[in-house]
PyMOL Python script that loads the backbone (N, CA, C, O; Angstrom):
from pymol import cmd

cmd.read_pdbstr("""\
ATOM      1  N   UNK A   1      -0.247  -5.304  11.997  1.00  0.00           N
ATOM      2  CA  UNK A   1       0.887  -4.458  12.320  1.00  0.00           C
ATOM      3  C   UNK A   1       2.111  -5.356  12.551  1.00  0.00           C
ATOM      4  O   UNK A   1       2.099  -6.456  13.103  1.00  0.00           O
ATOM      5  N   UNK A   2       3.002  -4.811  12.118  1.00  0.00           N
ATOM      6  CA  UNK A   2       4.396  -5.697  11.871  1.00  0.00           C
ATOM      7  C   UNK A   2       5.011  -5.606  13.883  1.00  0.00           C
ATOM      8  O   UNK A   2       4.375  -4.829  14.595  1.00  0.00           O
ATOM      9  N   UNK A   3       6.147  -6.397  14.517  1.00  0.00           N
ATOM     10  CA  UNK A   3       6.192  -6.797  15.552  1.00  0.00           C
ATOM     11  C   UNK A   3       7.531  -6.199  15.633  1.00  0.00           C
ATOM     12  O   UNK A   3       8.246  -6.385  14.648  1.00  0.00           O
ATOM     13  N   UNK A   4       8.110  -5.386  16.800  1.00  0.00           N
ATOM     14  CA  UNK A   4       9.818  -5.267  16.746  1.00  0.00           C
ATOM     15  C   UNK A   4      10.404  -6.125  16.491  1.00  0.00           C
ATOM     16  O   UNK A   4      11.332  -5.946  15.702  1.00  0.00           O
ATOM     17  N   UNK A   5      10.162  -7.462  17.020  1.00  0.00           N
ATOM     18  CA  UNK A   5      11.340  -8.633  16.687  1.00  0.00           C
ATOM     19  C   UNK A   5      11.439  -8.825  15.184  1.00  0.00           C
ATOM     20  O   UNK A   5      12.412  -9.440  14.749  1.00  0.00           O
ATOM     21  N   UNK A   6       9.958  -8.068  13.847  1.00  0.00           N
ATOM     22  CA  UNK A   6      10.189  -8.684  13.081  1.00  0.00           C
ATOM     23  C   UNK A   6      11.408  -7.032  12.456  1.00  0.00           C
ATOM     24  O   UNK A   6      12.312  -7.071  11.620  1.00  0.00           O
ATOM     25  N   UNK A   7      10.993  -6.010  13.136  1.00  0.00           N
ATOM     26  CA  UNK A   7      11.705  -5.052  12.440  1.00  0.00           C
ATOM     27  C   UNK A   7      13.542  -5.300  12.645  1.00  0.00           C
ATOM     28  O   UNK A   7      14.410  -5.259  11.774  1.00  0.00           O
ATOM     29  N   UNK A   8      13.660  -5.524  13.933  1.00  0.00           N
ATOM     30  CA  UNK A   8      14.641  -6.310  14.369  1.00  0.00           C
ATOM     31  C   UNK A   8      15.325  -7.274  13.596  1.00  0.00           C
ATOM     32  O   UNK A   8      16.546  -7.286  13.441  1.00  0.00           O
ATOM     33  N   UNK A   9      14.954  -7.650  13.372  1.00  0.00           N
ATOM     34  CA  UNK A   9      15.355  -8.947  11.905  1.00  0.00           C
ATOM     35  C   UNK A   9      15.141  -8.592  10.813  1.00  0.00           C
ATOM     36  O   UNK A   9      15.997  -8.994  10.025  1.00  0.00           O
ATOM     37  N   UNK A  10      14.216  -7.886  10.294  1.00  0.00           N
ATOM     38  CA  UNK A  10      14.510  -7.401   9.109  1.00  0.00           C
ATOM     39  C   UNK A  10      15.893  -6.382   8.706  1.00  0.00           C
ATOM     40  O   UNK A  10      16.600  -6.375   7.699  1.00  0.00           O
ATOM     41  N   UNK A  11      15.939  -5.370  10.220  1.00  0.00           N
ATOM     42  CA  UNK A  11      16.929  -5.155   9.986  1.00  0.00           C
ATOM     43  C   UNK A  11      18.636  -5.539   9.908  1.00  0.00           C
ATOM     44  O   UNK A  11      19.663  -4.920   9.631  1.00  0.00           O
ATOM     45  N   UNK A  12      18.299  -6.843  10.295  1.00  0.00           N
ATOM     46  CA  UNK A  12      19.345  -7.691  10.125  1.00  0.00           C
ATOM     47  C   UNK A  12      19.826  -8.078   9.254  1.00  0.00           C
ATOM     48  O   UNK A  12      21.014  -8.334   9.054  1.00  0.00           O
ATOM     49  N   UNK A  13      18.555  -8.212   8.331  1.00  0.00           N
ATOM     50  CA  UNK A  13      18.495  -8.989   7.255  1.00  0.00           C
ATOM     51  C   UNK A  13      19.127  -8.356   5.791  1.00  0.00           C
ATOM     52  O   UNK A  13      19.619  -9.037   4.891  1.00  0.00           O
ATOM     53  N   UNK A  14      19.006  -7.147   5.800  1.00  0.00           N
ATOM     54  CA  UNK A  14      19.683  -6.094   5.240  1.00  0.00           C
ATOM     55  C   UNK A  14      20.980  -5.482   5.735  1.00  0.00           C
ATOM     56  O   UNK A  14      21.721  -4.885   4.953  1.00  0.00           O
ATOM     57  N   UNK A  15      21.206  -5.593   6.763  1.00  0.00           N
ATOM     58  CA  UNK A  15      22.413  -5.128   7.174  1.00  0.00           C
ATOM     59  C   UNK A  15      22.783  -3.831   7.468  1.00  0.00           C
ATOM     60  O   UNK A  15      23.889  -3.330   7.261  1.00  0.00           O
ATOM     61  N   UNK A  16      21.369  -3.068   8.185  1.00  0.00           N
ATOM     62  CA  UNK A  16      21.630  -1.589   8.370  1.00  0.00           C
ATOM     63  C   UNK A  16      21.305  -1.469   9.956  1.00  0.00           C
ATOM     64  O   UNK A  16      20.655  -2.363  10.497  1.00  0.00           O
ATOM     65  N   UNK A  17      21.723  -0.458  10.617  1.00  0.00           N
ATOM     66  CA  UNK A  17      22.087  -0.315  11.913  1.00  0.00           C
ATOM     67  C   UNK A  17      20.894   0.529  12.211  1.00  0.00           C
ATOM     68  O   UNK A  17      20.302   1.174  11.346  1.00  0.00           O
ATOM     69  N   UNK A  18      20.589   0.500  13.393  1.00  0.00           N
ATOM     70  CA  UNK A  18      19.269   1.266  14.245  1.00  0.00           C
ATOM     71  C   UNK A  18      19.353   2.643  13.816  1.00  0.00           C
ATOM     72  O   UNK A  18      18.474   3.245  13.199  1.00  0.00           O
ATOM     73  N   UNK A  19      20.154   2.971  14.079  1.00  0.00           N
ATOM     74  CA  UNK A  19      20.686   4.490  13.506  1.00  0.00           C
ATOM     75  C   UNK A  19      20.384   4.942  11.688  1.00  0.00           C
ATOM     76  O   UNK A  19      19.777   5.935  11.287  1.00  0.00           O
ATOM     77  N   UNK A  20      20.811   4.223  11.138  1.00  0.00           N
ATOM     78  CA  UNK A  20      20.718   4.115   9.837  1.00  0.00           C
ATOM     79  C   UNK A  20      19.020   3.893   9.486  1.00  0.00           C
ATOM     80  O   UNK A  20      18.625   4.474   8.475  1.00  0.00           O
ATOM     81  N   UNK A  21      18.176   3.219  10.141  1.00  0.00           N
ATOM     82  CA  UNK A  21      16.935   2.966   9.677  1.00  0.00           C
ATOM     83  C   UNK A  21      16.318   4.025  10.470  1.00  0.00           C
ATOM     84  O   UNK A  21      15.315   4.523   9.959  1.00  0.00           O
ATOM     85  N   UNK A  22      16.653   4.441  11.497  1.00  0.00           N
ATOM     86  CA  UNK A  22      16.371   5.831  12.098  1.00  0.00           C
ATOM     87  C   UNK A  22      15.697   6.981  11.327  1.00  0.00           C
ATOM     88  O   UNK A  22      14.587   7.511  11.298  1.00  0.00           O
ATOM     89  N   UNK A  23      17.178   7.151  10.568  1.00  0.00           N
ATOM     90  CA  UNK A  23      17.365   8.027   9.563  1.00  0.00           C
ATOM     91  C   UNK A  23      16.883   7.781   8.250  1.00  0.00           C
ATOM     92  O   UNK A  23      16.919   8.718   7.452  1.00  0.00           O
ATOM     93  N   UNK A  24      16.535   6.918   7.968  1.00  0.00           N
ATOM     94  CA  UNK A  24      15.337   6.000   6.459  1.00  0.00           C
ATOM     95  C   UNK A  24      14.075   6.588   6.588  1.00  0.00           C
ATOM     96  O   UNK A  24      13.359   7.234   5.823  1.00  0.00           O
ATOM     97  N   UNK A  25      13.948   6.084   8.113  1.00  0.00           N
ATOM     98  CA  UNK A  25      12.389   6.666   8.325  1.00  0.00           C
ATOM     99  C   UNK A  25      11.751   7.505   8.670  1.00  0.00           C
ATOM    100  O   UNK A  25      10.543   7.579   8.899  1.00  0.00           O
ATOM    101  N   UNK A  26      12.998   8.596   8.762  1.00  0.00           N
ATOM    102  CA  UNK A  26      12.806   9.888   9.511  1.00  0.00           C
ATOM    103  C   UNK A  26      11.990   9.602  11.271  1.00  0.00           C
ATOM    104  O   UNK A  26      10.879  10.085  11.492  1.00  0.00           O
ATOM    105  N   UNK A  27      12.490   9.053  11.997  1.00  0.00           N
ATOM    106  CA  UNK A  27      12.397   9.082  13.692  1.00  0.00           C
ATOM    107  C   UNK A  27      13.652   8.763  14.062  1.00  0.00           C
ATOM    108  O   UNK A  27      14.607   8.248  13.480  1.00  0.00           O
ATOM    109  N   UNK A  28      13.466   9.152  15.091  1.00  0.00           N
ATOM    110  CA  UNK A  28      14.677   9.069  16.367  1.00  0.00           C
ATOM    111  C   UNK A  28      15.202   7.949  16.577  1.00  0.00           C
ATOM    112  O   UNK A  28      14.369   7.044  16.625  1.00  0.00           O
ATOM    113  N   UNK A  29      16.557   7.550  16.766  1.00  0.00           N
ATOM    114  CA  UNK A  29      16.951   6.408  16.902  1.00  0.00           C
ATOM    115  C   UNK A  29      16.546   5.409  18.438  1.00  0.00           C
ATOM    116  O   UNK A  29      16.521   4.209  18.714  1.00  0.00           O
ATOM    117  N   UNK A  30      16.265   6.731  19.178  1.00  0.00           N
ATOM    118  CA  UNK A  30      15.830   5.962  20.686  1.00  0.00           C
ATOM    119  C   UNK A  30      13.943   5.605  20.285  1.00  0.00           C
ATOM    120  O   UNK A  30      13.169   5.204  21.154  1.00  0.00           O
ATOM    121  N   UNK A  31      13.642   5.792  19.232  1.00  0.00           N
ATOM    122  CA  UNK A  31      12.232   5.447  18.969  1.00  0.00           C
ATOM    123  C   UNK A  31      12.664   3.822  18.357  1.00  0.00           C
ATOM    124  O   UNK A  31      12.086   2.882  18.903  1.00  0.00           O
ATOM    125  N   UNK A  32      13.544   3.546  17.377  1.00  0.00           N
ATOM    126  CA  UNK A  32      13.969   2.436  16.761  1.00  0.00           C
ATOM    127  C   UNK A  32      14.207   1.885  18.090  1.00  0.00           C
ATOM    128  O   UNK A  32      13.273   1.089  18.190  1.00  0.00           O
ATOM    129  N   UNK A  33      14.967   1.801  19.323  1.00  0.00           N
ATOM    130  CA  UNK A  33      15.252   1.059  20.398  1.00  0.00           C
ATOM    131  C   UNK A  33      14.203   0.437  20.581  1.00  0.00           C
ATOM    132  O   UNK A  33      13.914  -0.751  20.441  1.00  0.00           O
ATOM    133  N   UNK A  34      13.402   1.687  21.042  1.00  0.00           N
ATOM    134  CA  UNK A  34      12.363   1.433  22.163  1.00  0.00           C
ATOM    135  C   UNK A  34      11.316   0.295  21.266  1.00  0.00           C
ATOM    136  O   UNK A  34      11.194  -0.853  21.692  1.00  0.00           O
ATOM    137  N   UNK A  35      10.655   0.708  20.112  1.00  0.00           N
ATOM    138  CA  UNK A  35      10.375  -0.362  19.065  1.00  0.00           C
ATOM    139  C   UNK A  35      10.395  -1.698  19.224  1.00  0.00           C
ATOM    140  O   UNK A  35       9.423  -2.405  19.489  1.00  0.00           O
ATOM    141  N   UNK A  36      11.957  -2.177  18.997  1.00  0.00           N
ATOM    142  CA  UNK A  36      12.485  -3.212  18.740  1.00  0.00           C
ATOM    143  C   UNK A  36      12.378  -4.365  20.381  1.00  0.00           C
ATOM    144  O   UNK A  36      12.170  -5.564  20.571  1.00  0.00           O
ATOM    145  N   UNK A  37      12.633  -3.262  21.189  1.00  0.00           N
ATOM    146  CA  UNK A  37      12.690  -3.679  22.724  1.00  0.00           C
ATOM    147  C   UNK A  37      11.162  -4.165  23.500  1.00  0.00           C
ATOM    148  O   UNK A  37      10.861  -5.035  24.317  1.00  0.00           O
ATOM    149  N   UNK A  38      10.529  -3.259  22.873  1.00  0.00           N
ATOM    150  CA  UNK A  38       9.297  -2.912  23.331  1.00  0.00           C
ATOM    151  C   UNK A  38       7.750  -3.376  23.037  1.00  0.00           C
ATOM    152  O   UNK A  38       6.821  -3.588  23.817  1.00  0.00           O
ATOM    153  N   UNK A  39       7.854  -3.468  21.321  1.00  0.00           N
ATOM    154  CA  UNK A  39       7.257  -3.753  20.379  1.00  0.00           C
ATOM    155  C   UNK A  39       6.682  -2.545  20.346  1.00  0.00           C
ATOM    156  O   UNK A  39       7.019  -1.637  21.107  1.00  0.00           O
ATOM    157  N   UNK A  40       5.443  -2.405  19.147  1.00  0.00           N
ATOM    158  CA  UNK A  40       5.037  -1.548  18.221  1.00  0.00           C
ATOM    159  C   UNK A  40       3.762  -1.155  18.891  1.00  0.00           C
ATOM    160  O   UNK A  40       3.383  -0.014  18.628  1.00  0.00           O
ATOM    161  N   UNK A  41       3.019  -1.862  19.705  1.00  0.00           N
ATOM    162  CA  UNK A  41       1.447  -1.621  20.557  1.00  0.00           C
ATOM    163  C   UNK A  41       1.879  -0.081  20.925  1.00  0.00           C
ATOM    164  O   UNK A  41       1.804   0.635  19.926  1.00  0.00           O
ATOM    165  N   UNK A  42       2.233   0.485  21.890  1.00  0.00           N
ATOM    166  CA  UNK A  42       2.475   1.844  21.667  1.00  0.00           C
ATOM    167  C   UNK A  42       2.786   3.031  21.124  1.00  0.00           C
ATOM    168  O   UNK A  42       2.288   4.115  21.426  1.00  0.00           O
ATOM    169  N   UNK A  43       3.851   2.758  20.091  1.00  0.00           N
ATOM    170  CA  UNK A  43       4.037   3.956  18.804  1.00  0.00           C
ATOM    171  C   UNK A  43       2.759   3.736  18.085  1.00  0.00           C
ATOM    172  O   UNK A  43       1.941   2.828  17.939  1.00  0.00           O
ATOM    173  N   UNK A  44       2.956   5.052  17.671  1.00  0.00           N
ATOM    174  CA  UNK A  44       2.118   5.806  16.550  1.00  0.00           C
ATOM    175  C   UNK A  44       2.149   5.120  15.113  1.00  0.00           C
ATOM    176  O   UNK A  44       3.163   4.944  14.438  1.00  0.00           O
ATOM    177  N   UNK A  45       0.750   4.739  14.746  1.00  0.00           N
ATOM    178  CA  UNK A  45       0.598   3.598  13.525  1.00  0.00           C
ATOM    179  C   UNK A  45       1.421   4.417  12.308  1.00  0.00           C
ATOM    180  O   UNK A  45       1.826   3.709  11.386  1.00  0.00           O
ATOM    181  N   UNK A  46       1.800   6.397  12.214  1.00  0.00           N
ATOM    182  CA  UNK A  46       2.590   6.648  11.388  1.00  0.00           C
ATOM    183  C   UNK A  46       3.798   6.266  11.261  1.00  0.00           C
ATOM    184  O   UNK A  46       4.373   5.901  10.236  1.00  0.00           O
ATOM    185  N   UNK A  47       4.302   6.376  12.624  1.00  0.00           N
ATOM    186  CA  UNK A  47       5.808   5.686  12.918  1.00  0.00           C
ATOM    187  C   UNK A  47       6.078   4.645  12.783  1.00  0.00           C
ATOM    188  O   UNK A  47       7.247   4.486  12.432  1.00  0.00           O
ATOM    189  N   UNK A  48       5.322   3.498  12.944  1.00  0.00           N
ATOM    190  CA  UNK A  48       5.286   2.054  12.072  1.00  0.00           C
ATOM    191  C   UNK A  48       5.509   2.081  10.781  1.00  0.00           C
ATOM    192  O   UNK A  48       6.445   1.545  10.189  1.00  0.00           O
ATOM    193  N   UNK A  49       4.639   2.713  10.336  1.00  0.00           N
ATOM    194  CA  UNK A  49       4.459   2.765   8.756  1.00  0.00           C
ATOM    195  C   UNK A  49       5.879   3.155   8.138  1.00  0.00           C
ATOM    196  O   UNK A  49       6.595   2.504   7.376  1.00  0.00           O
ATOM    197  N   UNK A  50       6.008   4.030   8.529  1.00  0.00           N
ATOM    198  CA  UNK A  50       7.131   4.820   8.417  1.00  0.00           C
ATOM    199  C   UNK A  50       8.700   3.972   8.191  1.00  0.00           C
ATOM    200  O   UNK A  50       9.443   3.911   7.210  1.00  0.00           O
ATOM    201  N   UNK A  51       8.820   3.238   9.891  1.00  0.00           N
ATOM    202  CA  UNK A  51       9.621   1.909   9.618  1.00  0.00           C
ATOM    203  C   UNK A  51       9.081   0.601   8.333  1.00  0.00           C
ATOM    204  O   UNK A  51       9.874  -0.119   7.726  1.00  0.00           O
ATOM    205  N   UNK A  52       8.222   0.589   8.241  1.00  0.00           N
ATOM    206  CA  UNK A  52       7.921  -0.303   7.787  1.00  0.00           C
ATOM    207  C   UNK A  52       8.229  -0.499   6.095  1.00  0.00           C
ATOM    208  O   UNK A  52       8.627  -1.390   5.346  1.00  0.00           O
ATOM    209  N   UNK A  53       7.692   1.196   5.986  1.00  0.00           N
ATOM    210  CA  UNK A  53       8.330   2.011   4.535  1.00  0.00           C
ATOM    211  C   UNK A  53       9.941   1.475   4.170  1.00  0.00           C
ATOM    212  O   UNK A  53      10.408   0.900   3.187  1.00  0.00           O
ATOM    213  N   UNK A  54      10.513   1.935   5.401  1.00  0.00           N
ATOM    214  CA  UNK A  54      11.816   2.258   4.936  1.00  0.00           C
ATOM    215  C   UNK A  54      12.214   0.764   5.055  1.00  0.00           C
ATOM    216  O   UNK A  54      13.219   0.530   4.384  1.00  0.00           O
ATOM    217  N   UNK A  55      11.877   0.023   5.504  1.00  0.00           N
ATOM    218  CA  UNK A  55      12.676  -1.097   5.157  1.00  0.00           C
ATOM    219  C   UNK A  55      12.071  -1.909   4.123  1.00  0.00           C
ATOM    220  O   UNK A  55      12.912  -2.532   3.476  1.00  0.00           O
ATOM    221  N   UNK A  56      10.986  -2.075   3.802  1.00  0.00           N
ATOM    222  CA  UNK A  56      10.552  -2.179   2.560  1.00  0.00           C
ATOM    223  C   UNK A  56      11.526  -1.906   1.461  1.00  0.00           C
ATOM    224  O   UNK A  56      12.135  -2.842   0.942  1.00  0.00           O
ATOM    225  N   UNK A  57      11.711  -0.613   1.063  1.00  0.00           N
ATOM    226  CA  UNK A  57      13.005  -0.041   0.377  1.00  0.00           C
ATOM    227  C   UNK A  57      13.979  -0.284   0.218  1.00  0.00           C
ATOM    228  O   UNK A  57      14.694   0.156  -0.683  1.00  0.00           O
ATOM    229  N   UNK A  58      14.416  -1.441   1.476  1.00  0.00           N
ATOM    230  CA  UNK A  58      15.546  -2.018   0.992  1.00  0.00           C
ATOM    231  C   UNK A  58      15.550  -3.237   1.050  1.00  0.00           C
ATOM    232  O   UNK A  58      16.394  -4.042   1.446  1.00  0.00           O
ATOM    233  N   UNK A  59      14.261  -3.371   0.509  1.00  0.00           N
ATOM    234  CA  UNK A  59      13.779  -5.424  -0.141  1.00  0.00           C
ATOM    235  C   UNK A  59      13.715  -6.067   0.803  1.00  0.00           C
ATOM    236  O   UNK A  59      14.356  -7.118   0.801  1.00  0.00           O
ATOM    237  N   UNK A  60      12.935  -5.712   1.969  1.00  0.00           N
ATOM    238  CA  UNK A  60      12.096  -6.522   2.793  1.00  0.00           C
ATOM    239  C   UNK A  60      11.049  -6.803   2.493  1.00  0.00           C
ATOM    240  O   UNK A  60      10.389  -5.827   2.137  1.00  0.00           O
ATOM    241  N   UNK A  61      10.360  -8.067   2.450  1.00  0.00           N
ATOM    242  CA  UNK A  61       8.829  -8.220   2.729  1.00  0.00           C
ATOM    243  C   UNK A  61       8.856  -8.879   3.635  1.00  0.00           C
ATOM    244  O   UNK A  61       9.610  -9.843   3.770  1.00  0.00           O
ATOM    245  N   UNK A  62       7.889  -8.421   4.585  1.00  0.00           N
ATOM    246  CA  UNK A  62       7.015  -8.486   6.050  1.00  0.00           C
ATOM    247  C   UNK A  62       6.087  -9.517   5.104  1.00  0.00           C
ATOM    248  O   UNK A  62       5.868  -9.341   3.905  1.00  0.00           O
ATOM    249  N   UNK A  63       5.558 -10.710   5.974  1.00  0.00           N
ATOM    250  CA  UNK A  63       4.985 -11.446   5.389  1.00  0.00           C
ATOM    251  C   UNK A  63       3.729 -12.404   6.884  1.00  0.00           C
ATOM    252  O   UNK A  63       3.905 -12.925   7.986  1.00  0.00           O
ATOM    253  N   UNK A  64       2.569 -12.135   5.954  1.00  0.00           N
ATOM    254  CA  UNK A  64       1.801 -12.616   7.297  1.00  0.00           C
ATOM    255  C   UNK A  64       1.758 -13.904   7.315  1.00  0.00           C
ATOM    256  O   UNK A  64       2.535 -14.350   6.470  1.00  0.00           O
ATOM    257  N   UNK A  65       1.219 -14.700   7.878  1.00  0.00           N
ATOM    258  CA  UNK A  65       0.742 -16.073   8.609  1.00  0.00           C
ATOM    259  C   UNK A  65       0.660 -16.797   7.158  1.00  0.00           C
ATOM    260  O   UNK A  65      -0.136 -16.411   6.302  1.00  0.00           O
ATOM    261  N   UNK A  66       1.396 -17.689   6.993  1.00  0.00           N
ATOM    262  CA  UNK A  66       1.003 -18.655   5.730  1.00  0.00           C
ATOM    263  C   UNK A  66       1.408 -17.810   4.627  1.00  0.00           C
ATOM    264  O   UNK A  66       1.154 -18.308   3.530  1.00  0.00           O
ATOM    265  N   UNK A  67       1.936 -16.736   4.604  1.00  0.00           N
ATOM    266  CA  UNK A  67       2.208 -16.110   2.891  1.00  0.00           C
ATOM    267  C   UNK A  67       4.323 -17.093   2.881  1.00  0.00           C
ATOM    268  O   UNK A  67       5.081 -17.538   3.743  1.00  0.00           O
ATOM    269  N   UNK A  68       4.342 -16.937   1.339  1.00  0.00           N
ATOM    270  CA  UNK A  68       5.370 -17.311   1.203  1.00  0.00           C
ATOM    271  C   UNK A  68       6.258 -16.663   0.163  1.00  0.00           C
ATOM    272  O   UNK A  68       6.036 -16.641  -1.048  1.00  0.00           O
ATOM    273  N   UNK A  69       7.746 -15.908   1.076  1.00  0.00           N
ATOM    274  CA  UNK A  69       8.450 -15.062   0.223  1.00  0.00           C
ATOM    275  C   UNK A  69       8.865 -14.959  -1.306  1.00  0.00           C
ATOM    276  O   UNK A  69       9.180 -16.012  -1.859  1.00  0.00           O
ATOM    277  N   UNK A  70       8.881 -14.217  -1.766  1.00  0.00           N
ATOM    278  CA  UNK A  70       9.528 -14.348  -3.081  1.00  0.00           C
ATOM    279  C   UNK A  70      10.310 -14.206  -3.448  1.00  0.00           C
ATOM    280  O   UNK A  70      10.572 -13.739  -4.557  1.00  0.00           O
ATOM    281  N   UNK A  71      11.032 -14.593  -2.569  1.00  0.00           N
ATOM    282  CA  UNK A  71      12.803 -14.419  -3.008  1.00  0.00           C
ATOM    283  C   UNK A  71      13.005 -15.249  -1.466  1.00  0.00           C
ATOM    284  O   UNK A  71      12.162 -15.660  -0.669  1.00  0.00           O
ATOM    285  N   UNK A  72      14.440 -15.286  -1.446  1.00  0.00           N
ATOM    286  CA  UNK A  72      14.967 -15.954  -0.374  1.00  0.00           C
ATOM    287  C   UNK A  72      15.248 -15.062   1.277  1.00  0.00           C
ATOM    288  O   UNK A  72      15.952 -14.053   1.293  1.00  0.00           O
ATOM    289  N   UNK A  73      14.629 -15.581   2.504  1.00  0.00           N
ATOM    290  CA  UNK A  73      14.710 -14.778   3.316  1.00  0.00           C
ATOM    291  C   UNK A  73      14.721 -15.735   4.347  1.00  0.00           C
ATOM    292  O   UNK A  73      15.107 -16.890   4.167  1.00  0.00           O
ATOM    293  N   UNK A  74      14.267 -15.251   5.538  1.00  0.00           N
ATOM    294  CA  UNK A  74      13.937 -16.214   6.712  1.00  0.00           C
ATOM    295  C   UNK A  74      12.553 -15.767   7.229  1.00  0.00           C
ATOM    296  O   UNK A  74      12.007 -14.680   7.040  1.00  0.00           O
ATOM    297  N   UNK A  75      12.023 -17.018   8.041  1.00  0.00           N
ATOM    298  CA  UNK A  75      10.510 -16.958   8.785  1.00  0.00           C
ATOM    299  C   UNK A  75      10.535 -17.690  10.264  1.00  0.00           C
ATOM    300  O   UNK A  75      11.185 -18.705  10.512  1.00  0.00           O
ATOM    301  N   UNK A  76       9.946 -17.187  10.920  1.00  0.00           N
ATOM    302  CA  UNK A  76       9.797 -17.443  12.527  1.00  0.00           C
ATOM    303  C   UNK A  76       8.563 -18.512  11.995  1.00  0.00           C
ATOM    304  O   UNK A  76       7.676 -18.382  11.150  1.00  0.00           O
ATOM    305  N   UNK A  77       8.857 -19.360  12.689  1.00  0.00           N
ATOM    306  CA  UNK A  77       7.653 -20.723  12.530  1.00  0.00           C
ATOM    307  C   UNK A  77       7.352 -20.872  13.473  1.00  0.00           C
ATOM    308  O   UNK A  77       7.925 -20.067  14.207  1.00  0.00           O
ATOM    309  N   UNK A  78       6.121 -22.073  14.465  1.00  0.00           N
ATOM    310  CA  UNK A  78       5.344 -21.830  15.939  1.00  0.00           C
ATOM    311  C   UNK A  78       7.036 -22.463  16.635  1.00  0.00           C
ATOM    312  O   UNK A  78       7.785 -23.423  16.454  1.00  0.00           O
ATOM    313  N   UNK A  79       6.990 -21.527  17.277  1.00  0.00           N
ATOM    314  CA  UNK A  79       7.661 -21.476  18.550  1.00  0.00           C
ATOM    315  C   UNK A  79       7.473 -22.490  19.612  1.00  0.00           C
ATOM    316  O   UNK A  79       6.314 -22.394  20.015  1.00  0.00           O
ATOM    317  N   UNK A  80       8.122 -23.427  20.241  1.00  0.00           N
ATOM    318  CA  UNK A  80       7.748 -24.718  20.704  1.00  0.00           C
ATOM    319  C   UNK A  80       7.148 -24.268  22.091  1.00  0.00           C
ATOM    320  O   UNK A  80       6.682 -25.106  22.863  1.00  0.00           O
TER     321      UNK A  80
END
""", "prot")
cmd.dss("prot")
cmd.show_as("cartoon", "prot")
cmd.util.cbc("prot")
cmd.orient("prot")
């Protein structure tokens, strides 16, 4: 399951506002807060998906442990 900080940055990474991916993924924008603030252990694995969908869509890849993008992006590496 993908992490708020990474939805957080992804949505950065694209350049669309909480509100705006809100509305991508069909949920509430205080669900995108709480998400991002909070992380994902509590929402509903649809409502993940859901985010996860919609930013997909606009050429994100979420990428696990050791995979490497295909195109140009950024990656959180071990944390000191």
């Amino acid at each position: 399951m993908i992490s708020g900080e990474q939805i957080r940055g992804a949505r950065a990474l694209v350049g669309i506002s909480g509100r705006e991916l809100a509305s991508l993924a069909g949920v509430s924008y205080p669900t995108i807060q709480r998400v991002e603030a909070q992380g994902t252990g509590k929402s509903a694995v649809a409502t993940i998906d859901a985010i996860r969908r919609a930013l997909e869509a606009q050429g994100v890849q979420f990428l696990e442990s050791g995979q490497v993008a295909a195109g140009p992006g950024v990656a959180l590496g071990n944390r000191p």
